[in-house]
N, C-alpha and C positions, 0 to 999 in steps of 0.2 A: 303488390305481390309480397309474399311468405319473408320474412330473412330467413337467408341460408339454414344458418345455425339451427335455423328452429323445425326442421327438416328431421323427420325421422332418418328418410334415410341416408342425406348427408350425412348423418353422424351414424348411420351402420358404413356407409363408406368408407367413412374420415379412421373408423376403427379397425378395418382390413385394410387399410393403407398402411398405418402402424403396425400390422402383424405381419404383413407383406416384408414389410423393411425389416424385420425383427428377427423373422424365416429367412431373408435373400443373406444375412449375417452369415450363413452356413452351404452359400455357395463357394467354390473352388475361388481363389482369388484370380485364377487365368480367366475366368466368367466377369469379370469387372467390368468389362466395356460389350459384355454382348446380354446373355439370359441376365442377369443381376439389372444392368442399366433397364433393357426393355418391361422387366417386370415392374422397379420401380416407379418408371416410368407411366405405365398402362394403369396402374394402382394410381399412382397420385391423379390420373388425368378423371378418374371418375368423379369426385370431391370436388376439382376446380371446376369443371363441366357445370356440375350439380350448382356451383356458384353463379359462378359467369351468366347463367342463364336467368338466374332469378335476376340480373340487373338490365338483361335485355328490352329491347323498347315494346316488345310485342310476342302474344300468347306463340304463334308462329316460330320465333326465332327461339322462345326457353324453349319449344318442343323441340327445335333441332339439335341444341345443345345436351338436351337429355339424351337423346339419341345420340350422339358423340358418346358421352357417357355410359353408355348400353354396350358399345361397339368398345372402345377400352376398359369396360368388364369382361367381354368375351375373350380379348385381346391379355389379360392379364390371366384369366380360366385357363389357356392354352398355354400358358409359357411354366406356370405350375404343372398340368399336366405331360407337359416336357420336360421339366426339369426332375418329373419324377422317373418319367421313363426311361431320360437317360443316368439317371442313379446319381444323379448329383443331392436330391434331396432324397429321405428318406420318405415313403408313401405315409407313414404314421402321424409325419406332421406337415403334408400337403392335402390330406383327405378331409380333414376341419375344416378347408375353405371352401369346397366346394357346395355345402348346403350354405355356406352363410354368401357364397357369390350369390346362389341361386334366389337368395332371399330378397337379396341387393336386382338383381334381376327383378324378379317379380314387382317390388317398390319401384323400381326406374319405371318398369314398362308401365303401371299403373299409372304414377301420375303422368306421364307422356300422355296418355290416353286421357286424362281429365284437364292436360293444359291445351290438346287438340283442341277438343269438347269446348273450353273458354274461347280458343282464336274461333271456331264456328259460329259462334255469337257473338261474337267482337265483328265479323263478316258480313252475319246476318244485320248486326244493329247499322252496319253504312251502308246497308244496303246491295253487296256487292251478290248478283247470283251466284249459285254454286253450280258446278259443272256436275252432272248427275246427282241434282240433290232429288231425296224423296220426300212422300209426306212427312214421314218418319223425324224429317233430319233434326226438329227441335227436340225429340224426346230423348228425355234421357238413357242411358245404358240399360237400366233395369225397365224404361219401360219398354224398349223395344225386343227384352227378351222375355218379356211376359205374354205366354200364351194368348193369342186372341177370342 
């Protein structure tokens, strides 16, 4: 597998974690242990996710960790849009993040989607059936969505 680092979107991650932190700078200091903590939090945990999984033993287990990943970007998208709502942050500089979450989104879900695609062949090569597999199930993404 990939190292981390060499990950697109690790490093679009690893750089809204940094801005994350940079922005929570201008939360209320009573926010220290609640929105501040959880945002930091849900921010960092996409980056180690993103990590953690490339050392995993198996296509399977990086896709679940991507998907951790996915679910603490969602998880960081709302505590932003919370904290805009409740006017703790100003909307002019929580509304930047949300095209660069959604970019971070779309990168997770894709390779999610291409490290399945590898455990289905990792499945297929020992042999193991697939529970409703089709004829289909070797071809790739584009070829199944090509017109017959």
């Amino acid at each position: 597998m990939q190292r981390f680092t060499e990950l697109r979107v690790w490093g679009e991650a690893h750089a809204l974690v940094q801005d994350a932190y940079k922005l929570s700078l201008g939360l209320p200091k009573d926010e220290r242990y609640g929105i501040t903590s959880q945002l930091r939090r849900a921010a960092v945990s996409v980056p180690s996710n993103i990590a953690e999984g490339t050392k995993r033993a198996s296509a399977r287990e990086y896709a679940r960790f991507l998907n951790v990943a996915e679910a603490s970007l969602v998880e960081a998208e709302y505590l932003l849009m919370l904290a805009r709502d409740l006017g703790l942050l100003p909307a002019t500089e929580v509304s930047p993040f949300f095209p660069r979450i959604d970019r971070v989104a779309r990168m997770l879900h894709a390779l999610r989607k291409s490290v399945l695609a590898a455990a289905e062949g990792e499945r297929q090569d020992q042999g193991a059936p697939e529970a409703g597999a089709t004829l289909d199930a070797g071809c790739s993404t584009e070829e199944r969505r090509a017109p017959s």
